[in-house]
BAMIFI-679070 format. One record per residue (C-alpha): residue in three letters; x, y, z. Coordinates in steps of 0.25 Angstrom, whole numbers, plus 5000, padded with zeros to 4 digits. Example, Ala and Ser with C-alpha at 12.3 -4.5 7.8 and 13.67 -1.06 7.14 Angstrom:
<sites>
ALA504949825031
SER505549965029
</sites>
This chain:
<sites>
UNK500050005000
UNK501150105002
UNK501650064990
UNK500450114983
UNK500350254991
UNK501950274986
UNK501450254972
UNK500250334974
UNK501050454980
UNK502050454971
UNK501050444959
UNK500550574964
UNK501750644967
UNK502250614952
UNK500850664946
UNK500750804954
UNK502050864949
UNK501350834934
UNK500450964933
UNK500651044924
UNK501151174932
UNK502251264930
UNK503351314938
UNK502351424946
UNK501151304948
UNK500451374937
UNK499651264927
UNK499951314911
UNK498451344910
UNK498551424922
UNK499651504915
UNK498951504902
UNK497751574910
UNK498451664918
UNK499251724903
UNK497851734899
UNK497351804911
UNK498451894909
UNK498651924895
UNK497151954896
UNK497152094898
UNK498352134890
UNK498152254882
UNK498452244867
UNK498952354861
UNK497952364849
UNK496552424857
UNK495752354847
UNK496352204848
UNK496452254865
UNK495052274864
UNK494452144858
UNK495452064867
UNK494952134880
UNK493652124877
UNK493851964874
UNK494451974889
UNK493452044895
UNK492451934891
UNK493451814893
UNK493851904909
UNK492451884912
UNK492051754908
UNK493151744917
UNK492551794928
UNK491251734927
UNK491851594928
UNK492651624937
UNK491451674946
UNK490651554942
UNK491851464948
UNK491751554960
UNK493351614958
UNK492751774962
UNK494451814962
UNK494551774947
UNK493051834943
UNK493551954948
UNK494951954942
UNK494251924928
UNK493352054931
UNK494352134934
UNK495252094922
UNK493952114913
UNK493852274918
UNK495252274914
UNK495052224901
UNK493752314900
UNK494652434903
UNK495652404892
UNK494452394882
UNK493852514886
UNK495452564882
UNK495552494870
UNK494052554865
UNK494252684870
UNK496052674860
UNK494952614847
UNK493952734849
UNK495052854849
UNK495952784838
UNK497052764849
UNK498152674854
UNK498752604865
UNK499852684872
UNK500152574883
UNK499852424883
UNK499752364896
UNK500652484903
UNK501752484892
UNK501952584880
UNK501452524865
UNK502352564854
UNK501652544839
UNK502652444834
UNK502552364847
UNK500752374846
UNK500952324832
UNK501852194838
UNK501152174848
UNK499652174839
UNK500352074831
UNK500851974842
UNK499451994848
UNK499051944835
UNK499651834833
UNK499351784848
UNK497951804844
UNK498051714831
UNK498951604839
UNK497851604850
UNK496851584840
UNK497551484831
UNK497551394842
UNK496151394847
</sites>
């Protein structure tokens, strides 16, 4: 019988090192959600492409929040609406740049230079292709 339990321990002891989580106890979906959660409020420096990508946030932050309230997780609800004013704010930015005919000055705190818009449009671009490619 001890035999048994040695074999049983040690089966279990090989089988938890086995997850699949990275150095900081994070699981790669974790990750992947968190890069989403974070590159969801990033300005774009185009207004119009910013403003058709915040609006898609603003309905994907709270959906969000509704299931997140429906699982009864209130922290996550109200981080959700509180990204979603965000993102409500910076369409309301990007509306008011497409009314007067303006541009971005400043992307997420940092000077936009015109070559650098144009680069970064274009790598936004592709991203946006890739990501559709592969669904």
């Amino acid at each position: 019988m001890t035999t048994r339990m040695l074999l049983a321990v040690a089966t279990l002891v090989a089988a938890v090192p086995a997850r699949a989580e990275t150095a900081d106890g994070r699981s790669a979906k974790e990750k992947k959600e968190q890069k989403e959660k974070k590159g969801a409020l990033q300005e774009k420096v185009d207004p119009d492409k910013d403003l058709k990508l915040q609006q898609k946030n603003v309905k994907r932050l709270r959906q969000n929040a509704q299931e997140s309230r429906k699982n009864g997780n209130r922290v996550a609800a109200w981080a959700a609406e509180q990204d979603a004013k965000h993102a409500e704010k910076l369409i309301q930015k990007d509306e008011k740049l497409l009314r007067e005919g303006g541009e971005k000055d400043a992307v997420d705190g940092q000077d936009v230079k015109k070559t650098d818009a144009k680069k970064a449009d274009e790598k936004d671009a592709k991203k946006a292709d890739a990501k559709d490619a592969r669904k």
